[in-house]
N, C-alpha and C positions, 0 to 999 in steps of 0.2 A: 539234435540240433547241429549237433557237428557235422552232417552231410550239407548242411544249406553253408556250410563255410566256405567250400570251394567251389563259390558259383555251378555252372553247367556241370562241370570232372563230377559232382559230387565226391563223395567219399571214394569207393570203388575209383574211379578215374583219376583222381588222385595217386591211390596207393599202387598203381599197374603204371602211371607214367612218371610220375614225380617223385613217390619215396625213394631216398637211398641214389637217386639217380640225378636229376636238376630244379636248380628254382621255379618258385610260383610264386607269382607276386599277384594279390586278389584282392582289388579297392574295394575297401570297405564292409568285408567280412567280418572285424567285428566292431562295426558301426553303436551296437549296443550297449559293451563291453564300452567302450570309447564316452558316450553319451552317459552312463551312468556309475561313471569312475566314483570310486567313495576315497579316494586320497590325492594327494597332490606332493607337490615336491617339498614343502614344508613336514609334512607328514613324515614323507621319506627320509628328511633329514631328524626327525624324532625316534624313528627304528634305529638309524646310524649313530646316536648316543646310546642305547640299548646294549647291556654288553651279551643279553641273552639272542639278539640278533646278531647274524652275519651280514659285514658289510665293506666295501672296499672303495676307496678313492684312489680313481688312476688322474695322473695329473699330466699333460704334455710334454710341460715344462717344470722344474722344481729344483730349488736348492742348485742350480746351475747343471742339472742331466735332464735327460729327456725320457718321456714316457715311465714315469716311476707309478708304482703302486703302495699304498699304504692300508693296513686293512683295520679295522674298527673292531672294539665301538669307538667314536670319537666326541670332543670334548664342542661346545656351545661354540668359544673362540676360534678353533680352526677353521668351520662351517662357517662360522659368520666373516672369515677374512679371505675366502676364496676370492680369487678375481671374478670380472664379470665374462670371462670365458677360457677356454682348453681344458677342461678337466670334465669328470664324469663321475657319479654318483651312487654305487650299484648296492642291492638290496637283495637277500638272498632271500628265500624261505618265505614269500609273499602268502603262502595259501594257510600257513599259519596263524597269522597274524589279521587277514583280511578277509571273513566271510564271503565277500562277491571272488574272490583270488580261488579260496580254496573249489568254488561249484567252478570255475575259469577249469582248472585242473582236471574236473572229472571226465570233462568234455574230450579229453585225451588218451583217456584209458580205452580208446578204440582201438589201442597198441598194447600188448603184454604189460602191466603193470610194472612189473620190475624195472622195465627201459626207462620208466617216468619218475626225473629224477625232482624238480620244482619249480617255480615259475619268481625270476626275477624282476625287479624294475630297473633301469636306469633312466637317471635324469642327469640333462645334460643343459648346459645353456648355451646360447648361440656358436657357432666353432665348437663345442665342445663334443668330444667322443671318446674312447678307447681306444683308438689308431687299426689300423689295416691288421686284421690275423686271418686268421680260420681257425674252425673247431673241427674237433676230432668224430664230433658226433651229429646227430641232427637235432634244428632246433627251429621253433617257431618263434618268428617276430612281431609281435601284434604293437602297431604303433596305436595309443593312447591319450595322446596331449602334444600338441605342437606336431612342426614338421621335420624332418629328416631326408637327408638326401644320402642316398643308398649306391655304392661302387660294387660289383661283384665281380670275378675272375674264374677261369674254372681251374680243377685241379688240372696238374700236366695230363698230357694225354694215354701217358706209359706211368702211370698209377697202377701199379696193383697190378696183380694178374690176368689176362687177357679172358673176359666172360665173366668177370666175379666183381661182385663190391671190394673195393680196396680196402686193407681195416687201416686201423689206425694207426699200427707204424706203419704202413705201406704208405699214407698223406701225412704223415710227419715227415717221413723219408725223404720222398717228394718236393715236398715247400722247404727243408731245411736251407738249399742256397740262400734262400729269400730272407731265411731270418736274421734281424737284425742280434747284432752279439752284443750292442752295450749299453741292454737291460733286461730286468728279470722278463719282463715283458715278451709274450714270440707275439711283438710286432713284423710285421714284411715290409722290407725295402723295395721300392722301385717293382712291384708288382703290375703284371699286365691286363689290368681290368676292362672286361670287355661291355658290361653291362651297365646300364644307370636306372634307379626308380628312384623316384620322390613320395615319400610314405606320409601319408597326411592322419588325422584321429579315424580308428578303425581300419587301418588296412594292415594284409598280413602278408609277410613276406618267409616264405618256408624258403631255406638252404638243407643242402644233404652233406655228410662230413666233406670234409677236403676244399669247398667252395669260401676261395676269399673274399673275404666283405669290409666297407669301409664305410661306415654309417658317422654321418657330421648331423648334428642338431643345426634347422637353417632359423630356427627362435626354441623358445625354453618348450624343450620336446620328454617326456618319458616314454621310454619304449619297455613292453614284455618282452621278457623272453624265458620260454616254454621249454627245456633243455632234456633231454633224454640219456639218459647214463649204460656205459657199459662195465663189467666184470674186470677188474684189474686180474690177471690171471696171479702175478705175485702177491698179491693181496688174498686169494683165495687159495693159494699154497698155502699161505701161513695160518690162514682158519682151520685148513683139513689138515695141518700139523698138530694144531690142539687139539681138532677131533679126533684125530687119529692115537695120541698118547695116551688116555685108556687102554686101547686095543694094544698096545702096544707093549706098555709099562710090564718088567718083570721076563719078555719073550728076550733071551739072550742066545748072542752067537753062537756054535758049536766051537768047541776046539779044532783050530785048522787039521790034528791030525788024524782027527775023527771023519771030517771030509776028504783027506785024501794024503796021501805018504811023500807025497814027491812036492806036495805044495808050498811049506817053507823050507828050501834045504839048511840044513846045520850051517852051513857056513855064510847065508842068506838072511837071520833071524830079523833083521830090522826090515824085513820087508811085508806087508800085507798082501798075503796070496790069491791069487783068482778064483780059486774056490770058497776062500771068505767074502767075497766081492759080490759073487754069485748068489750068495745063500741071503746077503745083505738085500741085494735087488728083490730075492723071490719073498723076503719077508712083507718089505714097502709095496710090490704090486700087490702083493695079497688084499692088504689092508685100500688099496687105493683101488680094488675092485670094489670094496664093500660100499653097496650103492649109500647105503643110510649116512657112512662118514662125508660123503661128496654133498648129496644134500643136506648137511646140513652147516658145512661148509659155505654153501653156493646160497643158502636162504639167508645165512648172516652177510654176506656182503652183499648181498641185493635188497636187504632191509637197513640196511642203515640208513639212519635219520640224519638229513645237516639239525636236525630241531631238537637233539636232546638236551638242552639247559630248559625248554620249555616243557618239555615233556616232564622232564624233574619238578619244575615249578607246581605244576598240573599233579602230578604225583604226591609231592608236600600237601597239596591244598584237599586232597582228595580222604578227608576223616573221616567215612562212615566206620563203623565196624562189618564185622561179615555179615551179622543175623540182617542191620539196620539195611547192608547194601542189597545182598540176597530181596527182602521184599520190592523195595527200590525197584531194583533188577528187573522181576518177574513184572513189574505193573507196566516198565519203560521201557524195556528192552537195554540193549546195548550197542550204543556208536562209535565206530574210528573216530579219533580225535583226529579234527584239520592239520596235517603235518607228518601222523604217522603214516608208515610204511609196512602195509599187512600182506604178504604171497604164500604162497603155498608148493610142496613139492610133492606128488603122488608116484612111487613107482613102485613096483611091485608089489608088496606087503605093507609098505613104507608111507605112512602120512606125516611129512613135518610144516611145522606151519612156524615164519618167520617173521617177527612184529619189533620194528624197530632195533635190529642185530641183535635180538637174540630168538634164539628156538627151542622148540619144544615139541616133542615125538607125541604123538595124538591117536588115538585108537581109527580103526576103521569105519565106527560107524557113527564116526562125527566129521564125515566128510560135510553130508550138506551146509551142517554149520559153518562149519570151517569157509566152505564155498561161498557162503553170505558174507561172511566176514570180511575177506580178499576183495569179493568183487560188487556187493552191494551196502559193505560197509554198514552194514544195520543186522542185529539178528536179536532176535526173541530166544530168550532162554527158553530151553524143554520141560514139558510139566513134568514133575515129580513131586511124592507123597512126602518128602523129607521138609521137616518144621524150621528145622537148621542147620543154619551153613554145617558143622561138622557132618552133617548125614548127607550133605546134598554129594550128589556125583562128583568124581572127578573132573566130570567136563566144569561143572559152575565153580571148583574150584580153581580152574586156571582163568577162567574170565576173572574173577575177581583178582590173580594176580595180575592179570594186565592194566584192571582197575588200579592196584595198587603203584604198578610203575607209570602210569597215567596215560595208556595206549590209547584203552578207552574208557567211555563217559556214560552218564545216564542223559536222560534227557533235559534238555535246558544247560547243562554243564559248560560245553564246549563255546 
């Protein structure tokens, strides 16, 4: 269905003119989604008491500064003594929470899974928004309820390297003049907006990183929004520093005199020699060739969950025993739970499959499965003559630990 989203471009004409590149703004694509909303802004305000939901209140005006952020869960009285406009409402983890949210979701996975980070609400009421930014990454706007009026800007022109997408410090780099310095907020000052749409229930408004937007509720409006995540590279240093301490642990320096005579002199001792420096680097590349320490590095920050207090819930609530779940199992198969994050990394020898940051090294000939799991989220356990979970394979043993941390579900569960 996702081709019928962008009018005539389809899919394909989309992904060749628009991704990563400039706006599309397409009235009424998803008219359905709009027409058959199962929440409202009441609701919303009932996830934002929730402390197992993520939620944040940006406000204008507050306590006498401007553009502040507060983040939730929040209490009945703050919600109920908001004004009746400048402030914005936002909801994180909608596909969790919302069965029509989470099928909203899959519609996305037209793109590598891992880029698909989850799908927010904000409610706003009249004047009300989040002030002028940009994001770092791309994201879909699906207006919902009410109307919104829409500013956009493009990034500078000399973004990024000349033939290339700009990353994301290249449009942080970029817009920083613009950012305002006195709030946590990267609101932008005095920004040169070239563009205006007016988003009414059902229309989608795609931006690609670096594109400033300024979206004002023109009546009590909720807007989706559909966000796509990138790899913190510091974030994923510090994964494949913990994978890599195994590998590591017990592998000690040589004596600098053993690498070389002239390396500390006598009368030099306090100093750390280049031939120790040397041997240091050829130990760490060693290890940061080992393709398995990287993926599994790169499968933990590409599976994490904003949803694990739910997940945990789901996981408490989940008592079968092995033998009870095992038959369960075989009759229902087994579902992603709405919210988890299930990928996979294949290279060479190397199968790791990453479900909710954490991973788990997997034999080769439980690719298919594994394949189901990632990308059709549903998979039927393999027959086998074992009575009980202790005899059953390794493979039905690691479903049911996922069962156990509450990844995934039988049927009816979720």
């Amino acid at each position: 269905m996702i081709n019928e989203r962008f009018g005539r471009l389809g899919l394909d004409g989309f992904l060749e003119q628009h991704w990563h590149q400039k706006p599309l703004f397409v009235a009424g694509a998803f008219s359905d989604v709009a027409n058959e909303l199962e929440f409202d802004e009441h609701d919303l305000a009932a996830f934002a008491t929730d402390d197992a939901v993520e939620s944040r209140l940006v406000r204008e005006r507050h306590d006498g500064r401007e553009w502040t952020v507060q983040n939730g869960p929040f209490d009945d009285e703050t919600l109920e003594q908001l004004p009746d406009g400048g402030w914005s409402l936002l909801v994180q983890g909608l596909e969790q929470w919302v069965p029509s949210m989470a099928a909203l979701l899959e519609e996305f996975r037209f793109l590598p899974s891992w880029r698909l980070d989850d799908i927010m609400a904000s409610f706003a009421p009249p004047g009300g928004s989040v002030g002028p930014h940009f994001d770092q990454y791309d994201v879909f706007l699906i207006q919902v309820k009410g109307r919104r009026s829409w500013q956009l800007g493009a990034p500078p022109a000399d973004t990024g390297a000349a033939g290339k997408p700009p990353s994301a410090s290249d449009i942080a780099a970029a817009l920083s003049p613009w950012l305002r310095t006195d709030t946590d907020l990267k609101i932008l000052r005095d920004y040169p907006f070239t563009e205006t749409f007016e988003a009414g229930p059902g229309d989608l408004l795609y931006l690609p990183p670096g594109y400033a937007h300024f979206g004002v509720a023109s009546e009590d409006a909720i807007t989706l929004s559909v966000g796509f995540r990138s790899i913190d590279p510091a974030q994923l240093a510090l994964y494949w520093s913990e994978e890599a301490t195994e590998q590591l642990s017990g592998k000690l320096l040589s004596d600098p005199r053993q690498l070389s005579e002239n390396d500390a002199a006598a009368d030099d001792s306090g100093r750390i020699g280049s031939a120790s420096i040397a041997q240091a680097r050829e130990v760490l590349m060693k290890a940061l060739a080992d393709t398995r320490l990287l993926q599994h590095a790169f499968c933990r920050a590409a599976s994490e969950s904003r949803n694990s207090s739910a997940l945990s819930e789901q996981a408490q609530a989940n008592n079968l025993n092995a033998d009870e779940w095992l038959t369960e199992a075989r009759e229902s198969g087994l579902y992603c739970r709405d919210g988890s994050r299930f990928l996979y990394s294949q290279e060479d020898n190397n199968l790791v499959l990453g479900v909710d940051g954490d991973t788990y090294d997997c034999e080769a000939g439980w690719l298919d499965l594994v394949r189901a799991l990632c990308n059709e989220r549903f998979v039927e356990l393999p027959a086998d003559d074992s009575e009980h979970f202790d005899s059953a394979p390794d493979l039905v043993h690691l479903m049911f630990k996922l069962y156990q941390h509450g990844s995934v579900c039988l049927t009816g569960e979720d």
